[in-house]
C-alpha positions as CSV (number, residue, x, y, z in Angstrom):
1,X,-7.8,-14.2,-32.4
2,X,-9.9,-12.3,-30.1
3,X,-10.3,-14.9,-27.7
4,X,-6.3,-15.1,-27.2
5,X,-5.5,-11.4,-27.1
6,X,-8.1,-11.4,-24.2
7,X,-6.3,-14.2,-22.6
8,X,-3.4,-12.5,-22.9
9,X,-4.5,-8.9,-21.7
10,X,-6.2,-11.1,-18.8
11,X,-2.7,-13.0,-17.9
12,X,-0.4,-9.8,-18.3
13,X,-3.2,-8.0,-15.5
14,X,-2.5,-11.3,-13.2
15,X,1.0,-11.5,-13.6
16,X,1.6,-7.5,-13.2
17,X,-0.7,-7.8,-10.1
18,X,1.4,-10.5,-8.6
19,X,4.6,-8.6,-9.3
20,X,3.3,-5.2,-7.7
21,X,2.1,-7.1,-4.4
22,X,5.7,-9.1,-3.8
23,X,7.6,-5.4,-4.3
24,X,9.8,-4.0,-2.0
25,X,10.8,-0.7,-0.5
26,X,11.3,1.2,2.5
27,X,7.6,2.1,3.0
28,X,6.4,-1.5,2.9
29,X,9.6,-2.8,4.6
30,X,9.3,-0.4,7.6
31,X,5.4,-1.2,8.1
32,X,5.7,-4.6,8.2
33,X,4.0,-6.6,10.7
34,X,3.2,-3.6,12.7
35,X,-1.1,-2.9,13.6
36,X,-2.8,0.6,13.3
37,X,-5.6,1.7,15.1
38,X,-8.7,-0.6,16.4
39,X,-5.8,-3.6,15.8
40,X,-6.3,-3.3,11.9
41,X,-3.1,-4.5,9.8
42,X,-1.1,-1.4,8.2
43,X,-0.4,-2.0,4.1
44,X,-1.3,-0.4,1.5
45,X,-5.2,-0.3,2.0
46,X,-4.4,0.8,5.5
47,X,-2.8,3.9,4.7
48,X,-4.7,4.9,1.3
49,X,-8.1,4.2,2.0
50,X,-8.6,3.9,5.9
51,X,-5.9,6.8,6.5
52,X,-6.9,8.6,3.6
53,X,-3.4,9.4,2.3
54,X,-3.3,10.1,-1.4
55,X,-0.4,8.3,-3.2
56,X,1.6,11.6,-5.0
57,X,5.3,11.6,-5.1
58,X,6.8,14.4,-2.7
59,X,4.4,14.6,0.2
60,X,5.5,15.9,3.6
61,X,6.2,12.7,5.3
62,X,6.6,14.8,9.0
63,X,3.1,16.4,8.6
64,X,1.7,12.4,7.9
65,X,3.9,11.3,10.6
66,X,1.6,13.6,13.3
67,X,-1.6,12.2,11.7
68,X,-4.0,10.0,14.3
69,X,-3.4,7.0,12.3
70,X,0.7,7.6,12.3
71,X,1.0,9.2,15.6
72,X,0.2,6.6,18.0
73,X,2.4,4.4,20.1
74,X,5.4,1.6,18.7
75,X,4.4,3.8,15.0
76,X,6.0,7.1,14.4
């Protein structure tokens, strides 16, 4: 019993992680194919980690926008 509810934990975290990483939406849609600073690709690690942005609902978008990683050329 144990060894299928850990199979199945395992398979809902794959399958969840699959569905996250195919979604779509206006912030993922409008960064697409486009390179940040030092060439790097811009997605999700780009902007949380390297850019530092924290992901919280009802940020100022126009203060990110002037941002060194947003405010460079063919971006923002």
């Amino acid at each position: 019993m144990k060894r299928m509810a850990t199979g199945f934990i395992l398979a809902t975290f794959f399958i969840s992680t699959i569905v996250f990483a195919m979604a779509k939406g206006p912030i993922k849609d409008g960064h697409k194919g486009k390179t940040g600073l030092e060439g790097a690709k811009v997605n999700c690690v780009y902007c949380h980690k390297k850019a530092a942005i924290a992901k919280k609902k009802g940020q100022d978008t126009k203060a990110l926008i002037k941002g060194k990683y947003c405010a460079m050329k063919d971006c923002h």
